[in-house]
N, C-alpha and C positions, 0 to 999 in steps of 0.2 A: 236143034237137038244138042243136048251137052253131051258132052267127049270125053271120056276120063280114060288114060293110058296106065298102069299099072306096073310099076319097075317089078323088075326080076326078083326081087327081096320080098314081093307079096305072096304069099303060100297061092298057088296053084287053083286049087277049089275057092277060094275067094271070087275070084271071078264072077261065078255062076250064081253063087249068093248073091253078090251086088248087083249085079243085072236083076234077077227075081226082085229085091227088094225096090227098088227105085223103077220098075219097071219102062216104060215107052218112053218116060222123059229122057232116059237115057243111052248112051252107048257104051259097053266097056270095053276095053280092048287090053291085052298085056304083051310087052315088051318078048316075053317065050311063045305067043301063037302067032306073033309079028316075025318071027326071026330075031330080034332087036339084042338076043341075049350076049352078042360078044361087045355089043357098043357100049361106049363112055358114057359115064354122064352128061356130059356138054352136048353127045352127038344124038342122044333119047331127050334133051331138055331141047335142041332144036326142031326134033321130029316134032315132039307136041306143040311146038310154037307154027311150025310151020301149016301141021292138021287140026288147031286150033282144041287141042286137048289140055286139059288139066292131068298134073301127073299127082300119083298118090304112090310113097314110097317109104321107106324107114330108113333111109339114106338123106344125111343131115346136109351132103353138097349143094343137094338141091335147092337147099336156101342160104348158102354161103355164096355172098358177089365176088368175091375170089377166084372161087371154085367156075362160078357160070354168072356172066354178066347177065343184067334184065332181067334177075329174077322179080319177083315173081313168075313174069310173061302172062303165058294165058292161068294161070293159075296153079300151084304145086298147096298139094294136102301132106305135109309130111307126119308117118305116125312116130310118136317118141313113149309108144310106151314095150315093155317086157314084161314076159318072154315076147317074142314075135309070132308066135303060132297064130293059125285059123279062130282059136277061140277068143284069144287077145285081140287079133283083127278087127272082129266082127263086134266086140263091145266098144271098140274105139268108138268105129263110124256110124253106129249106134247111138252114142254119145253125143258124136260131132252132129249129127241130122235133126237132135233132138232141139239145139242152139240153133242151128246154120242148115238151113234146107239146102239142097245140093245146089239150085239156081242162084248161092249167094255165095261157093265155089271158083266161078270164072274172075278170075285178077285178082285173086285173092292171094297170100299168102296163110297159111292156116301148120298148125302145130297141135298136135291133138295128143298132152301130154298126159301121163296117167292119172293126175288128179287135177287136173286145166287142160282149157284151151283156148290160144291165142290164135285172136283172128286180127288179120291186118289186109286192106282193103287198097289195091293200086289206085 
C-alpha cells in the first residue's frame, strides 16, 4: 500500500478528500494527526523515509539537497502553485493524477507547478 504523509502547510480538510479520492490504494496520514507539527523538515523528511511515505507539501526544502540530503527518498510531491487553499490543493493533485497515477509517486521527485509539471524519477 502507498503511504502519503502530508506536511503541516496542507489545509486540514485535504486529508479526507485525498483518502476518498484515491481510495484503498492508499493511505494518508498528516504531519497535525501524527503530532509531527513542531518538527523540522529534515526530522518529517526522515519520518517518511523511515515509514516508507511520500511527503506532499508546498514547502520548497523538501526538494532542496542542501536543506535535506537524499531527496527525493521515498518520494516528496511538492505543490508550487497559489493561493494554497483547499480549492488550489485539490485542482493541483487533480492535475498531477491526470499525468502521473499516484503508483508512479514512490522515488519520484514531482513539482506540481501552476501551469506544469515536473516529474523526475530516482
Amino acid at each position: 500500500m502507498i503511504k502519503i504523509l502530508l506536511d503541516q502547510n496542507i489545509p486540514a480538510p485535504f486529508l479526507l478528500w485525498l483518502q476518498n479520492i484515491l481510495h484503498e490504494k492508499v493511505k494518508v496520514y498528516s504531519t497535525r494527526t501524527l503530532g509531527m507539527d513542531r518538527m523540522s523538515d529534515y526530522e518529517i523528511f526522515e519520518y517518511g523515509q523511515k515509514n516508507g511515505m511520500i511527503i506532499m507539501t508546498y514547502d520548497e526544502d523538501f526538494q532542496n539537497p542542501q536543506m535535506i540530503p537524499h531527496i527525493p527518498g521515498y518520494g516528496v510531491v511538492r505543490l508550487n502553485t497559489y493561493p494554497t487553499g483547499l480549492h488550489h490543493t485539490k485542482e493541483a493533485i487533480l492535475r498531477l493524477l491526470e499525468l502521473y497515477p499516484v503508483d508512479r509517486w514512490e522515488k519520484a521527485s514531482i513539482i506540481v507547478d501552476q501551469h506544469k509539471i515536473r516529474y523526475r524519477k530516482k
